[in-house]
N, CA, C and O atoms as CSV, one atom per row, in Angstrom:
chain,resi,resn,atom,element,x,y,z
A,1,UNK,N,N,-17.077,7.114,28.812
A,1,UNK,CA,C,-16.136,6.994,27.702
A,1,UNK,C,C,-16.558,5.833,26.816
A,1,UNK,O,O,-16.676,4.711,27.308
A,2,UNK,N,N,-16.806,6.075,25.443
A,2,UNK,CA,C,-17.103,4.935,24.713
A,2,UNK,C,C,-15.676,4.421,24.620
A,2,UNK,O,O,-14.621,5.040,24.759
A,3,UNK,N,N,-15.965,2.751,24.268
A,3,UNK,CA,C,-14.973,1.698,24.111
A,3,UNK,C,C,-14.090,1.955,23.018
A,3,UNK,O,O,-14.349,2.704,22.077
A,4,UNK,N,N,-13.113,1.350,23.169
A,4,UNK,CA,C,-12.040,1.546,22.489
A,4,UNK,C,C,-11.634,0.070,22.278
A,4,UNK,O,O,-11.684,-0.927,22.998
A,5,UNK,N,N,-11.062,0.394,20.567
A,5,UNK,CA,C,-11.237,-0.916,19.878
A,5,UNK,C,C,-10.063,-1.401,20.284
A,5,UNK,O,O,-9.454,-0.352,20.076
A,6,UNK,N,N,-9.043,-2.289,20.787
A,6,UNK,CA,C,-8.185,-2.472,20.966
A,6,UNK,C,C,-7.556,-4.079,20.575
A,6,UNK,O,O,-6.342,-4.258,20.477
A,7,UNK,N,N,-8.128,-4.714,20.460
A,7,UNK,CA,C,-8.153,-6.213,20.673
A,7,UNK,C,C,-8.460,-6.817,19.454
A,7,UNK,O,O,-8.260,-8.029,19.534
A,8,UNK,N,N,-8.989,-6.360,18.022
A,8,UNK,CA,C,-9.131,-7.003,17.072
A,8,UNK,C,C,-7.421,-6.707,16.039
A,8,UNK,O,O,-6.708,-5.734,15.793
A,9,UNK,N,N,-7.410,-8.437,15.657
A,9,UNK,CA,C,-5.985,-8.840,14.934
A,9,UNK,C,C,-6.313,-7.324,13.602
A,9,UNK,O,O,-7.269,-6.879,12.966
A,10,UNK,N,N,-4.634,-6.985,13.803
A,10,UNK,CA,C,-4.599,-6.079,12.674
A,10,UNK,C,C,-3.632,-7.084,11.471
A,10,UNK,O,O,-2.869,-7.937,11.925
A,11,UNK,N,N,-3.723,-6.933,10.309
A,11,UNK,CA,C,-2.685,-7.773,9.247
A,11,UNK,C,C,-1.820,-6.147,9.329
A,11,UNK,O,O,-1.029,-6.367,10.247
A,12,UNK,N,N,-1.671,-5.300,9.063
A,12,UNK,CA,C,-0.744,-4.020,8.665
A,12,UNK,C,C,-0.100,-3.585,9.586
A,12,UNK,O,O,-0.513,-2.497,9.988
A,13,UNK,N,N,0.638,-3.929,10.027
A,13,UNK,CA,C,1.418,-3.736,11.188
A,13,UNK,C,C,2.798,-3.170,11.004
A,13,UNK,O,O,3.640,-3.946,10.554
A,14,UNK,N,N,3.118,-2.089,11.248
A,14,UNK,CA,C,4.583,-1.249,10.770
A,14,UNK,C,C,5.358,-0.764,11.939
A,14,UNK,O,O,4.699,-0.553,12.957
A,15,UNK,N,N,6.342,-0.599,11.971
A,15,UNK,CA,C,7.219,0.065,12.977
A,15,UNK,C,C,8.297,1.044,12.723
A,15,UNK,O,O,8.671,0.940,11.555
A,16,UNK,N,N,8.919,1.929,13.360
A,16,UNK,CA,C,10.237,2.927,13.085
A,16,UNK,C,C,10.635,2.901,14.252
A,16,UNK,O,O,9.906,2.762,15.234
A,17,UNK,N,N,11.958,3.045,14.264
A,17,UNK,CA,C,12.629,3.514,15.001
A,17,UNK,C,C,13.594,4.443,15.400
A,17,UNK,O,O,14.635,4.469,14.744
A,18,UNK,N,N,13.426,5.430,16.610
A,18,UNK,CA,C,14.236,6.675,16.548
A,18,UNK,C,C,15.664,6.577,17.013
A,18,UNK,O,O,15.790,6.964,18.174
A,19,UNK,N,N,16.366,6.320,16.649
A,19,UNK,CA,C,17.772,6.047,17.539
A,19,UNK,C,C,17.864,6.816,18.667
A,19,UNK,O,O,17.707,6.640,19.876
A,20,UNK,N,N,18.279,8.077,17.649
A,20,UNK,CA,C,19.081,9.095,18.362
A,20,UNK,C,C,17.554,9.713,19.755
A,20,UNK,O,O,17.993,10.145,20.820
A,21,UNK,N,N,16.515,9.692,19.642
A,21,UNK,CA,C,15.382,10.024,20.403
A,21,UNK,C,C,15.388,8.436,21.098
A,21,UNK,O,O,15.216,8.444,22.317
A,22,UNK,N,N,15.508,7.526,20.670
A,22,UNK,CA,C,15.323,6.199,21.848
A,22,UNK,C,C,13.913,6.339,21.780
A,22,UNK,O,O,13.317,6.447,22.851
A,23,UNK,N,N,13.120,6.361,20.477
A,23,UNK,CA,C,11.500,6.115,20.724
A,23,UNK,C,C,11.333,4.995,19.510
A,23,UNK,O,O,12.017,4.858,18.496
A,24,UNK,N,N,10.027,4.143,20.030
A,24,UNK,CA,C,10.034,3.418,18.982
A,24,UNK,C,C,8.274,4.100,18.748
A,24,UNK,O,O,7.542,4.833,19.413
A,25,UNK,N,N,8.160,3.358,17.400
A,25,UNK,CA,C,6.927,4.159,16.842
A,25,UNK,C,C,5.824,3.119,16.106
A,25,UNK,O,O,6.042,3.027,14.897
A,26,UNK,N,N,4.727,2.346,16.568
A,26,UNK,CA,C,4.172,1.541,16.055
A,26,UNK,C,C,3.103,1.640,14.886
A,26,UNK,O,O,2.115,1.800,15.602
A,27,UNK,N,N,2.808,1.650,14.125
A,27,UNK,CA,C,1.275,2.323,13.537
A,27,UNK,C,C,1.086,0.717,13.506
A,27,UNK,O,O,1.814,-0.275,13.529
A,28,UNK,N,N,-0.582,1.072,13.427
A,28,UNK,CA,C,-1.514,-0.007,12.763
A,28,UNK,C,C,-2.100,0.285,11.483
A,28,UNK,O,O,-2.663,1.378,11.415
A,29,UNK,N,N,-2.101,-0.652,10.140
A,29,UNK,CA,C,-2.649,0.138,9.135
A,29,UNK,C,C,-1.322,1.163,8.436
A,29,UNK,O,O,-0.116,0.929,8.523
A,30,UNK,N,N,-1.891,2.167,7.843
A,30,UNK,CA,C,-1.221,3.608,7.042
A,30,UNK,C,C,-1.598,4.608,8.463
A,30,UNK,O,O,-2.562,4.813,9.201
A,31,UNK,N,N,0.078,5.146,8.279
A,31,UNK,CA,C,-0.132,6.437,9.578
A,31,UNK,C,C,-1.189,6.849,8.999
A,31,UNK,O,O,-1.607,6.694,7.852
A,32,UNK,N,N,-1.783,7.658,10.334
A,32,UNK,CA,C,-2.994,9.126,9.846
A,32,UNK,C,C,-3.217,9.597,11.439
A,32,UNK,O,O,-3.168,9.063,12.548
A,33,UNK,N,N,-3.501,10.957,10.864
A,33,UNK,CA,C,-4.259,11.684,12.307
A,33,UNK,C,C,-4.850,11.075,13.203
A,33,UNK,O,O,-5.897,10.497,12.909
A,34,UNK,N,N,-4.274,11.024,14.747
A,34,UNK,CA,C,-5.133,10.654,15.483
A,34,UNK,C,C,-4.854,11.452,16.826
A,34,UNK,O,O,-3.922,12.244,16.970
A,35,UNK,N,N,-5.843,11.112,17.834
A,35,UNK,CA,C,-5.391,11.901,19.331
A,35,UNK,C,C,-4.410,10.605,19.882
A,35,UNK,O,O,-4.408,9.408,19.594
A,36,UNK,N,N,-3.653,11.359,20.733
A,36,UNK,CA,C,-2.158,10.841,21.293
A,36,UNK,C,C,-3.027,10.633,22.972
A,36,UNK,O,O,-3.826,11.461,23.411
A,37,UNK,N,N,-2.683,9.533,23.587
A,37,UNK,CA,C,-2.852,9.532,24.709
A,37,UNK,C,C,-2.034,9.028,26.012
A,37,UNK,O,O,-2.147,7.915,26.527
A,38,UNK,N,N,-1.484,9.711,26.288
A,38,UNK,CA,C,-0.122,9.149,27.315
A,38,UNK,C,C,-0.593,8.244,28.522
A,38,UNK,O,O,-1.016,8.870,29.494
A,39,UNK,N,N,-0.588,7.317,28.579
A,39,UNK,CA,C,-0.724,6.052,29.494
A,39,UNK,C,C,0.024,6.060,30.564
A,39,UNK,O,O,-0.509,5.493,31.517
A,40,UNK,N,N,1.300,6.592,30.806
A,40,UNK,CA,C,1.985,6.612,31.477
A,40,UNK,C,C,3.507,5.775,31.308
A,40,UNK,O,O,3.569,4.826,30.526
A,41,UNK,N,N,4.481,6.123,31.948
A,41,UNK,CA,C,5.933,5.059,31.849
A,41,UNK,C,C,6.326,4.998,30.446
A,41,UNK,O,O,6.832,4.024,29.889
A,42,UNK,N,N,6.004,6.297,29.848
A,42,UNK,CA,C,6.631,6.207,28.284
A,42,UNK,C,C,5.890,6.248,27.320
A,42,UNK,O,O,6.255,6.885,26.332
A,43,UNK,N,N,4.123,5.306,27.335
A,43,UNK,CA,C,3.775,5.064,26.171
A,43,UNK,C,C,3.038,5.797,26.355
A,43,UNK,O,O,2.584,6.181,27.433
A,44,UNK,N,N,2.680,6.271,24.801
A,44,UNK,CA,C,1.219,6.627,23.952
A,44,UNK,C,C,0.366,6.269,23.646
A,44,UNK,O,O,0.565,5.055,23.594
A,45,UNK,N,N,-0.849,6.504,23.281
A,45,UNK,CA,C,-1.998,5.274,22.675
A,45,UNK,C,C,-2.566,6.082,21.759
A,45,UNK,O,O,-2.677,7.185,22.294
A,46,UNK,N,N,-3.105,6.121,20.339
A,46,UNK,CA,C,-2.667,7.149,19.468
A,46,UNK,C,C,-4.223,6.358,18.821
A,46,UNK,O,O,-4.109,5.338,18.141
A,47,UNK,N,N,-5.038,6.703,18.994
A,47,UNK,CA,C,-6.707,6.789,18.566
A,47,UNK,C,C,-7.208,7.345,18.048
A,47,UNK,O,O,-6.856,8.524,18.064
A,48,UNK,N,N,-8.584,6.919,17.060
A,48,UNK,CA,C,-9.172,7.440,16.099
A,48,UNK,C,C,-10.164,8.239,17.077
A,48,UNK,O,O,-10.558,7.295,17.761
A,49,UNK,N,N,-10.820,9.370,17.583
A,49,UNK,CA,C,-11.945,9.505,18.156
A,49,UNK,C,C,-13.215,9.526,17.908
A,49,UNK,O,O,-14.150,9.472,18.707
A,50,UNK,N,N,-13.224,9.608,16.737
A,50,UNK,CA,C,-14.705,9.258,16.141
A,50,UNK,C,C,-14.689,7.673,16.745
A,50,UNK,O,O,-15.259,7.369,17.793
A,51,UNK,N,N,-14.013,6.818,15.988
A,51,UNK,CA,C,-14.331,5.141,16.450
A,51,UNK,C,C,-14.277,4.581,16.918
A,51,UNK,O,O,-14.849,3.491,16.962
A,52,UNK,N,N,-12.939,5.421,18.030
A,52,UNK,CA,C,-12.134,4.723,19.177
A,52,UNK,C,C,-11.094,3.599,19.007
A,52,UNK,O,O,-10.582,2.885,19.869
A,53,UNK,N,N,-10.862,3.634,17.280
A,53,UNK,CA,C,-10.201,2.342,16.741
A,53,UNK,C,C,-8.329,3.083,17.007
A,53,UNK,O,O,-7.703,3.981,16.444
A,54,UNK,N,N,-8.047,2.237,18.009
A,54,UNK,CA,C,-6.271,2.112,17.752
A,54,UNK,C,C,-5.921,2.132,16.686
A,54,UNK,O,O,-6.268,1.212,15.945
A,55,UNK,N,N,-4.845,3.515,16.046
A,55,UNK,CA,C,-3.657,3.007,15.365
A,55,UNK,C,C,-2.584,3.211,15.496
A,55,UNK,O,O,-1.740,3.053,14.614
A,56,UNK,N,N,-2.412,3.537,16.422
A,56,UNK,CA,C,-0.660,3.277,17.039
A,56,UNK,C,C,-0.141,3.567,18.548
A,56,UNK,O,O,-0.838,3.847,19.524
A,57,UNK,N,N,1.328,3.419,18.477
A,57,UNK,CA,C,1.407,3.127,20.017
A,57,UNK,C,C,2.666,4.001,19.486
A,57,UNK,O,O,2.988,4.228,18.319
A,58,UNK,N,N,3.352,4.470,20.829
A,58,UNK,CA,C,4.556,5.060,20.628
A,58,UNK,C,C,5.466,5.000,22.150
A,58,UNK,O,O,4.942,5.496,23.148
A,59,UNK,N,N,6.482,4.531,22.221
A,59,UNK,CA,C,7.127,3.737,23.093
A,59,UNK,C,C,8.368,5.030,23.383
A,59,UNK,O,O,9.260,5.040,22.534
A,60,UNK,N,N,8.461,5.915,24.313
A,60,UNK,CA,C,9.830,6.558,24.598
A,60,UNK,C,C,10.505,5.712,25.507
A,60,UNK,O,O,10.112,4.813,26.250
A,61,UNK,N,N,11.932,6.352,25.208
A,61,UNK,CA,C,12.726,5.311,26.315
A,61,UNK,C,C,12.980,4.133,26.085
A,61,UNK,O,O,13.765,3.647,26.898
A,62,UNK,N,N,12.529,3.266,25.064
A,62,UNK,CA,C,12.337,1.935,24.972
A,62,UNK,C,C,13.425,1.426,25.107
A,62,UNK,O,O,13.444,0.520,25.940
A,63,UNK,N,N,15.121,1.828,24.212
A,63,UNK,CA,C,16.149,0.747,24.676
A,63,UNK,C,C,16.486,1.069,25.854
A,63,UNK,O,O,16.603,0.020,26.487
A,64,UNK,N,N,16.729,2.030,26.558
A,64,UNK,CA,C,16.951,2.560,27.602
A,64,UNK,C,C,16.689,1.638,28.883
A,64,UNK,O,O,17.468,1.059,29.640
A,65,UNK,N,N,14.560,1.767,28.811
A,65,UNK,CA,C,14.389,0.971,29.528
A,65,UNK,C,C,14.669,-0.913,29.266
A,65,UNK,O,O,15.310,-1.462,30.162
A,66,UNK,N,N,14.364,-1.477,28.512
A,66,UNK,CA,C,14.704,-2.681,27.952
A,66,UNK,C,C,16.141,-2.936,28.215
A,66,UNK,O,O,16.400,-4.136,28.307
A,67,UNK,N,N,17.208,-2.078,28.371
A,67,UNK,CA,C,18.899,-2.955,29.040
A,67,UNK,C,C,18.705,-2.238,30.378
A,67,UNK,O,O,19.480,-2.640,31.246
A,68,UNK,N,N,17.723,-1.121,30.814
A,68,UNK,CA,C,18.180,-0.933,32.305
A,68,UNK,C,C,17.382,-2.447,33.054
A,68,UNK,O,O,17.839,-2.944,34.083
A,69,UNK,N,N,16.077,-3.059,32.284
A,69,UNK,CA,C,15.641,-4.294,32.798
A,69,UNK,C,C,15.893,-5.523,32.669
A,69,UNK,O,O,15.376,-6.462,33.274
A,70,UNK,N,N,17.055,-5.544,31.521
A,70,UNK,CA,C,18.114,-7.085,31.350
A,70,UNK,C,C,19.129,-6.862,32.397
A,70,UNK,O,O,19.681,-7.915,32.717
A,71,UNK,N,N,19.640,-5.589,33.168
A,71,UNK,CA,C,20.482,-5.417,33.454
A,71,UNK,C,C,20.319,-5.543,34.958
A,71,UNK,O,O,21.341,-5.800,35.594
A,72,UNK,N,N,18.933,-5.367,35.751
A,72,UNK,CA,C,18.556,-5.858,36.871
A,72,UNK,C,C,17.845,-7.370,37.190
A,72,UNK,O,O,17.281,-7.644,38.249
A,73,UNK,N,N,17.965,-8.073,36.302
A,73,UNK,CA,C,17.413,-9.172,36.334
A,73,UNK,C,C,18.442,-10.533,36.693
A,73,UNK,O,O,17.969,-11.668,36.745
């Protein structure tokens, strides 16, 4: 598997959020086409495949999980 860019500072950094779905939605840059890759425990990893350059992440569950883990702590 070639490398995947992950680690260089982005300045364009955007977010949405789904209420009613409980997903949050990160891009790097301007959305655009990319392959979706499920990581597991919710997230996505949403890659260019030609470059392997990250541009976004996509978080299900997020408030869900975030007060079920204030709420065991």
């Amino acid at each position: 598997m070639e490398t995947i860019k992950i680690l260089e500072k982005k300045e364009n950094l955007d977010w949405d959020y789904d209420e009613e779905a409980d997903v949050l939605y990160i891009s790097i840059g301007e959305p655009r086409k990319a392959l979706g890759v499920d990581i597991g425990e919710g997230a996505i990893v949403r890659y260019i495949e030609a470059t392997g350059e990250v541009v976004g992440l996509t978080l299900i569950g997020i408030k869900y999980r975030l007060l079920h883990s204030l709420k065991t702590k």
